[in-house]
Structures are given as structure tokens and as C-alpha cells.
N, C-alpha and C positions, 0 to 999 in steps of 0.2 A: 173265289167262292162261288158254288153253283146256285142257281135261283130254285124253289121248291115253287112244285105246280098247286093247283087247286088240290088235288088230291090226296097231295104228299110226298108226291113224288121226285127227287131231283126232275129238272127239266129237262137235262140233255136225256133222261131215259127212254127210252125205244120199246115198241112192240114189235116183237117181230112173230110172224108168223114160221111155223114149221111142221114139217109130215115124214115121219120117220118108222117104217115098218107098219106104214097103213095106219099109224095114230099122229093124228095133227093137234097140236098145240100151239100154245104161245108163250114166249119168255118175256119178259121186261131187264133188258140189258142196255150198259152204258158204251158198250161195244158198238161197232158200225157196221150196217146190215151186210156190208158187201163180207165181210171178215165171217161172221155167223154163217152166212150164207155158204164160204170158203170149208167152215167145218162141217154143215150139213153135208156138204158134197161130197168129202175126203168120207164121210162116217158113211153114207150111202154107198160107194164105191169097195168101203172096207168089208160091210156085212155084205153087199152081194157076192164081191170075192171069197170069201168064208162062207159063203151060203151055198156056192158052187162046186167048191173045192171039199169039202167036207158034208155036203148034200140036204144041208140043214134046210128045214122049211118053216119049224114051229120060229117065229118072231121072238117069243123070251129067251129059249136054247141060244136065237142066232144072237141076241142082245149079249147074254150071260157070259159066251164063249167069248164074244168080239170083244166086250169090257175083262178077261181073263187074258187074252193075247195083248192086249192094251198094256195093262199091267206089266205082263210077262215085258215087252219091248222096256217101260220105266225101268224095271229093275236093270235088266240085261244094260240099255244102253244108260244108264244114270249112274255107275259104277263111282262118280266123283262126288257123288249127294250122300251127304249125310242118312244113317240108319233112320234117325228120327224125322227127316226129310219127307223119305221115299214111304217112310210109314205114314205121315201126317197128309199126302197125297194122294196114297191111294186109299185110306181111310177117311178121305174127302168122295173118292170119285163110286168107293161103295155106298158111303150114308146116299148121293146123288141118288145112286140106281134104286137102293131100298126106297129111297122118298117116290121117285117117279112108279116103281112097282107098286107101290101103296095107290097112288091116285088111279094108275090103272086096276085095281081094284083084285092083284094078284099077289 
């Protein structure tokens, strides 16, 4: 059973800090910073490869595209996952981007 902080929050939860396409934020994850930190890096290395390779500049295009090849890969290599899976997934990682577009105020 986890302990709950003053604020309400599980205690083992974390901040972690991140800056991705010149916007920095903060998540609150029960994940461990080196792992987060592991995805920042792999997503940093992916948009600039796509950034290069297809000459993209504008940061939402490069987001939009990255999260569409993203996808493209689930479907492509998840071929063993259920329709309703692979739909309940990537209709997870769209609401994500709509919510982050929204706070970025686009």
C-alpha cells in the first residue's frame, strides 16, 4: 500500500522536469527519472531525425508528423495486438497530444 503526501499525492510520485521542442514542463510520474529521462532522449533524437530528413522546422508539424510515424511503427510492428488494443492506444496517445496542444494554447 503506498503512503499519500500532504497534498494527495501517492508519495513515491516524482517531478520531473522536461524541455521538448523549446517548451519545458513538468510531469508528476510514479516512473523513475532515469527511465523518463531514457524517453526524453529517444523523442529528442527522433524529432530531430525527422526534422532533418524531411526539413521540418515549425515544432507542432515536427510533433504532429513524429506522433503519426509513431503510430504508423504501433500499427506496422503490433500486428499481434488486438484491433481494439491498437485502437484503445493510439486513441490514448491522440487525447495526450490534444491535451498538451490545448495547454500550449494551440
Amino acid at each position: 500500500m503506498s503512503s499519500i503526501s500532504s497534498d494527495g499525492t501517492p508519495a513515491s510520485t516524482k517531478v520531473i522536469p522536461i524541455e521538448i521542442l523549446g517548451v519545458s514542463f513538468t510531469i508528476r510520474t510514479d516512473e523513475e527519472p532515469e527511465y523518463i529521462g531514457g524517453l526524453v532522449t529517444e523523442l529528442k533524437e527522433r524529432l530531430s531525425a525527422i526534422s532533418s530528413q524531411m526539413r521540418i522546422v515549425d515544432p507542432l508539424k515536427l510533433a504532429i508528423i513524429a506522433n503519426l510515424l509513431t503510430l504508423d511503427e504501433m500499427h506496422r510492428d503490433g500486428s499481434q495486438k488486438t484491433a481494439v488494443s491498437k485502437d484503445f492506444e493510439a486513441a490514448s496517445l491522440l487525447d495526450s497530444l490534444d491535451k498538451r496542444l490545448g495547454e500550449l494554447g494551440l
